[in-house]
C-alpha positions as CSV (number, residue, x, y, z in Angstrom):
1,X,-21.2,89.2,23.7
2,X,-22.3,89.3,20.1
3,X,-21.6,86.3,18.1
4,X,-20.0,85.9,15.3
5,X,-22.2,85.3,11.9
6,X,-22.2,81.3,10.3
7,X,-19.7,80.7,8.2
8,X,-20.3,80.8,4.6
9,X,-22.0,77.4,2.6
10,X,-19.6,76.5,0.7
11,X,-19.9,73.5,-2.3
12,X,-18.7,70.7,-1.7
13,X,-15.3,69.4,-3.3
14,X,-15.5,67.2,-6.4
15,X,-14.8,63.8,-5.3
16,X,-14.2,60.7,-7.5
17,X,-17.3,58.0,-7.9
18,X,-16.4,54.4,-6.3
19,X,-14.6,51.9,-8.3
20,X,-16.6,48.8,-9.4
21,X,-14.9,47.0,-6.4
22,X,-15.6,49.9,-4.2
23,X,-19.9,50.1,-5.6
24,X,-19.9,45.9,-5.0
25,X,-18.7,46.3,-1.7
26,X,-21.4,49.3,-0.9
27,X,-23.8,47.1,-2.7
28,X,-23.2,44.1,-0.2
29,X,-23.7,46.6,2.8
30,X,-26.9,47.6,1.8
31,X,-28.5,44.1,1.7
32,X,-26.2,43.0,5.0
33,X,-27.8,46.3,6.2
34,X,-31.3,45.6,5.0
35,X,-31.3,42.2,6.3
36,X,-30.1,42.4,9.8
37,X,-32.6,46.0,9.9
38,X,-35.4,43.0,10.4
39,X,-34.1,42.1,13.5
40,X,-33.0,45.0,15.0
41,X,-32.9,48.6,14.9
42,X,-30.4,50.0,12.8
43,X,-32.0,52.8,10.5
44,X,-36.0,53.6,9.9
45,X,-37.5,50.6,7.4
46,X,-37.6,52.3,3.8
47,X,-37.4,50.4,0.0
48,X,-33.5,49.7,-1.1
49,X,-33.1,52.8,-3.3
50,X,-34.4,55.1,-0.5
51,X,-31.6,53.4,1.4
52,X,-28.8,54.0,-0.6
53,X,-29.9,57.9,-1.4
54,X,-31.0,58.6,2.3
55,X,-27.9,56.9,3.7
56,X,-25.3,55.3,2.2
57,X,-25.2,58.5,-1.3
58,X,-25.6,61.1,2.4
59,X,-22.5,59.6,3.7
60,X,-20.3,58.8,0.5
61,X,-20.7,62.4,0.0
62,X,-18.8,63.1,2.7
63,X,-15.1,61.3,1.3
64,X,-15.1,64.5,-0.6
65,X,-13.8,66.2,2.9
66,X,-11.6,63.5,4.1
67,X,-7.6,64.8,4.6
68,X,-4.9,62.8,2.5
69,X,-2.9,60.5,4.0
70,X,-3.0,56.8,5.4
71,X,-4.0,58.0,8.9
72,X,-6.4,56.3,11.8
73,X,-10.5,57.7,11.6
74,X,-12.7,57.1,13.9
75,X,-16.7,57.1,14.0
76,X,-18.3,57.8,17.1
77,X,-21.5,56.0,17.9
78,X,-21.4,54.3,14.8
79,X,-24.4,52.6,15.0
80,X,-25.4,51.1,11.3
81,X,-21.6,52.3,10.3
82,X,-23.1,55.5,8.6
83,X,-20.8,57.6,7.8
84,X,-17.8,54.9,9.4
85,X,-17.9,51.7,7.2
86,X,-19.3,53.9,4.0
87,X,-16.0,55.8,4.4
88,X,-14.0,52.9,5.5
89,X,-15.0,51.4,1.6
90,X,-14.3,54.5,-0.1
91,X,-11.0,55.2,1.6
92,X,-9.1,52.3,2.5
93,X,-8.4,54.1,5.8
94,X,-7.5,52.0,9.1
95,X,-11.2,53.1,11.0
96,X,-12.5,52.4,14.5
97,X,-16.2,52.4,14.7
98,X,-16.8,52.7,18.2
99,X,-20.5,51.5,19.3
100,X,-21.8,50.8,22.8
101,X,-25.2,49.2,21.6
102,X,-23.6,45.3,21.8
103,X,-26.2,44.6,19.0
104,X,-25.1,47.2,17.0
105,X,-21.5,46.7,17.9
106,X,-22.5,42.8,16.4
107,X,-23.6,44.0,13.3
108,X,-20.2,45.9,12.4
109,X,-18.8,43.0,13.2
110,X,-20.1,40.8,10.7
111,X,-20.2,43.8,8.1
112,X,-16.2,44.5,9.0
113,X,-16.0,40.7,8.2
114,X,-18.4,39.8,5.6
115,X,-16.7,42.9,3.8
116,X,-13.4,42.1,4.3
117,X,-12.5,45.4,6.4
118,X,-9.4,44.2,7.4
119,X,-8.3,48.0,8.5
120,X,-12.0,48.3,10.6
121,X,-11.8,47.9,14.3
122,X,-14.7,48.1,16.2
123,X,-15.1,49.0,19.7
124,X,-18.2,48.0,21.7
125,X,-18.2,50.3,24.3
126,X,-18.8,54.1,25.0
127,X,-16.9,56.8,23.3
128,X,-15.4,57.7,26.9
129,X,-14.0,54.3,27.6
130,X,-12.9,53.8,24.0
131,X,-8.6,52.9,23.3
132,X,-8.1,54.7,20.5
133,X,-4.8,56.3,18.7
134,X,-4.4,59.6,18.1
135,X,-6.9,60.3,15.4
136,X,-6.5,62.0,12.1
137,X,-10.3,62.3,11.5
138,X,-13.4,62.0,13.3
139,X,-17.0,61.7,11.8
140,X,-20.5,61.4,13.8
141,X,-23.6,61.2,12.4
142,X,-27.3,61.9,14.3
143,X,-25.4,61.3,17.8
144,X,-25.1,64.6,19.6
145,X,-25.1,68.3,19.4
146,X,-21.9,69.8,18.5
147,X,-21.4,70.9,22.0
148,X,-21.3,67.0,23.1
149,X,-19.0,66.3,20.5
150,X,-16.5,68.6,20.7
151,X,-14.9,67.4,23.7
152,X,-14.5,64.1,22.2
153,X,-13.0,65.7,19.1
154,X,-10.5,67.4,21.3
155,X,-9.6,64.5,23.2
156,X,-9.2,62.1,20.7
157,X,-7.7,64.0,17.3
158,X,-4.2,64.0,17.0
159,X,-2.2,67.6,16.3
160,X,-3.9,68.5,12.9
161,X,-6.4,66.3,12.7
162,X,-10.3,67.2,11.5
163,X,-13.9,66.6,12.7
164,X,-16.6,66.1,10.1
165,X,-20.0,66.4,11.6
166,X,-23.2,66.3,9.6
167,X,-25.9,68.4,10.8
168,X,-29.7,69.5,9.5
169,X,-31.7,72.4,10.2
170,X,-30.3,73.2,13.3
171,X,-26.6,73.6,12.5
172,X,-26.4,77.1,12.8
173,X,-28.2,77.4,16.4
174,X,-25.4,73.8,17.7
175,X,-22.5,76.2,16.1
176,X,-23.7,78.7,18.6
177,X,-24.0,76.7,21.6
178,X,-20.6,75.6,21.6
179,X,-18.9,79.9,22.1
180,X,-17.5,81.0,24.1
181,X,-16.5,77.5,25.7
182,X,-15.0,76.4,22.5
183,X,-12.6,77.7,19.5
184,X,-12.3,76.2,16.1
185,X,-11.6,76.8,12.3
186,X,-15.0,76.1,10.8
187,X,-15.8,75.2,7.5
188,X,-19.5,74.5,6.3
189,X,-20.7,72.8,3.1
190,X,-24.1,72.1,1.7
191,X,-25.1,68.6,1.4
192,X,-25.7,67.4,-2.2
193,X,-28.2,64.6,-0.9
194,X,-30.4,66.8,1.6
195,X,-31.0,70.7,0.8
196,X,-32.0,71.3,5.0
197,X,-27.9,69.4,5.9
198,X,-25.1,71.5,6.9
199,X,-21.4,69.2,6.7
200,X,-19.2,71.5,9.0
201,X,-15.4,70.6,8.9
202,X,-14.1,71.5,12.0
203,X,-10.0,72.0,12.9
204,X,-7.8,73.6,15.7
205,X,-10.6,72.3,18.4
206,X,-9.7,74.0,21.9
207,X,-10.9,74.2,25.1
208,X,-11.4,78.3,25.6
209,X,-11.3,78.4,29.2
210,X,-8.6,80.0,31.0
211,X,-7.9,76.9,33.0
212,X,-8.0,74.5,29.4
């Protein structure tokens, strides 16, 4: 069966900048970010401004997409808490951050904390075994294809609720994968941080099978 062509790359929403309590509070990530990096794992070593364009700008970009309301997010595989505690800061949102990695999982801790995240949960486990409500938004970021994630996204959103997924060069060709298993309204944007990144916004995720 022929597929259908991409959606069209549309621009991304104008979104406001961050307050000054908002920019302190991304400002005290970074260096909470740079200094546990030392110990473990969390994103590839880089100087502090490389940081804060290749990550922490790539994921702020992405409140520009976020539904109104008050409602639960969650970010799956959260690892460093890019895109989750970046939104978390810029939204105000109650946000689960679920993380298996118990080292990683340790570090949103203490950021959660450290930041006063009151409305940031986080979950060390995997996404499968994770208690979560019914979800207005879900983000990922460099965890799976889309065909991976789409399952979760069905599980876990609540009636209306939206997936933003971040994707480079091969977002077209992980669109594709997921037909004819899956349905969805797709939207696609062009990253203002990284001219090879696709953001797809992704709604009405269903199961096409005949038994779904």
């Amino acid at each position: 069966m022929k597929q259908p062509p991409p959606p069209t790359l549309s621009r991304l929403p104008d979104c406001a900048p961050p307050d000054a309590a908002q920019q302190a509070m991304l400002d005290a990530y970074l260096d909470l970010l740079i200094r546990w990096n030392s110990r473990i794992n969390l994103v590839a070593d880089a100087p502090a401004e490389t940081l804060r364009q290749r990550h922490i700008r790539d994921c702020l970009q992405l409140a520009a997409l976020v539904p109104p309301g008050d409602g639960p997010m969650a970010d799956l595989g959260a690892g460093a808490g890019l895109p989750g505690l970046v939104l978390a800061i810029a939204t105000g949102r109650p946000t689960h951050l679920v993380e298996s990695d118990r080292r990683k999982a340790a570090f949103l801790t203490e950021a959660a904390a450290r930041l006063d995240l009151k409305r940031v949960k986080v979950h060390p486990t995997r996404i499968e075994d994770a208690i979560l409500p019914p979800l207005d938004l879900i983000t990922a970021r460099a965890l799976a294809p889309l065909d991976r994630l789409l399952p979760h996204a069905a599980r876990l959103l609540a009636p209306g609720g939206i997936a933003i997924f971040p994707k480079g060069r091969t977002a077209d060709l992980e669109l594709a994968a997921t037909r004819p298993a899956w349905t969805c309204q797709v939207e696609r944007f062009a990253s203002q941080t990284d001219p090879e990144a696709t953001i797809f916004r992704l709604s009405d995720i269903r199961h096409a099978s005949p038994e779904a």
